[in-house]
C-alpha atoms as one frame of an Amber mdcrd trajectory, in Angstrom:
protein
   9.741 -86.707 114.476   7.820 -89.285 116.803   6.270 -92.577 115.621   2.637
 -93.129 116.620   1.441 -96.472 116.783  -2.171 -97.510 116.877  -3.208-100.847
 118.436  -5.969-103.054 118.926  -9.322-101.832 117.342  -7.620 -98.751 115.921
  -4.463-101.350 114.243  -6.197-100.690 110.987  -5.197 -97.217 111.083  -1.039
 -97.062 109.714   1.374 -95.943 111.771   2.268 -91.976 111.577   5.711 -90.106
 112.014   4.779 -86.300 113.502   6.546 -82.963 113.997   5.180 -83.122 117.732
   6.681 -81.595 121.050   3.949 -82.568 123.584   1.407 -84.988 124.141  -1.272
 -82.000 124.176   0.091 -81.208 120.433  -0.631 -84.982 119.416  -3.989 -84.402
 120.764  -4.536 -81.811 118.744  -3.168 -83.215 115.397  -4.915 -86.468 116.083
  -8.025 -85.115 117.026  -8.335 -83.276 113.642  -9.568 -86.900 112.023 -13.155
 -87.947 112.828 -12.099 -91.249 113.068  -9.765 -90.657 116.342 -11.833 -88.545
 117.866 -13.721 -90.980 119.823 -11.123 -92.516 120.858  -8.903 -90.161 122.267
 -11.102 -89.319 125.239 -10.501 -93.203 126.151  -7.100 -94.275 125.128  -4.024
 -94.588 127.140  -0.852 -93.412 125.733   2.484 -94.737 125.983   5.949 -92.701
 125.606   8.108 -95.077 124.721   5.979 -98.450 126.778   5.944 -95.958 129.617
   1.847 -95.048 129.744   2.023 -91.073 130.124  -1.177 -89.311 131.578   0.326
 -85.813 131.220  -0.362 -84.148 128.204   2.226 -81.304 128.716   4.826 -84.830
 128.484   7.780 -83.745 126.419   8.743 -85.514 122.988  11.425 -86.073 121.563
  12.805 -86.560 118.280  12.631 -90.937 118.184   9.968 -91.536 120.470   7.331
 -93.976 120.350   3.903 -93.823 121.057   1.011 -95.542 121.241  -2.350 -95.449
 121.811  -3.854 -98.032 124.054  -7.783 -97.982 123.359  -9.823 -99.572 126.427
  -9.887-103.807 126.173 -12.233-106.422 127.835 -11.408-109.921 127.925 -11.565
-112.931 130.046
């Protein structure tokens, strides 16, 4: 199982523990709830705090991800 972590305007979502073996799999578990849909196309991901753009990325049992949605600040 891998942990997935949501964080800044998605931390009101709780954290999930998936049977998952690629990135492209999260997708498509994720992407089944409305509310994640939107962000998806615009998040960064992280394999454990390593930001992973391809979606055929291996996981394994333990690993952490999270989903880094788009931030503005100053």
């Amino acid at each position: 199982m891998v942990k997935v972590e949501f964080l800044g305007p998605m931390s009101y979502i709780p954290s999930m523990e998936l049977e998952v073996n690629t990135l492209q799999e999260l997708k498509e578990v994720l992407g089944k709830d409305s509310a994640l849909q939107q962000w998806l196309e615009i998040s960064a991901v992280a394999v454990n705090d390593e930001i992973v753009e391809n979606l055929s990325h291996p996981l394994h049992n333990g690993d952490k991800i999270a989903l880094l949605p788009p931030v503005c600040g100053g």
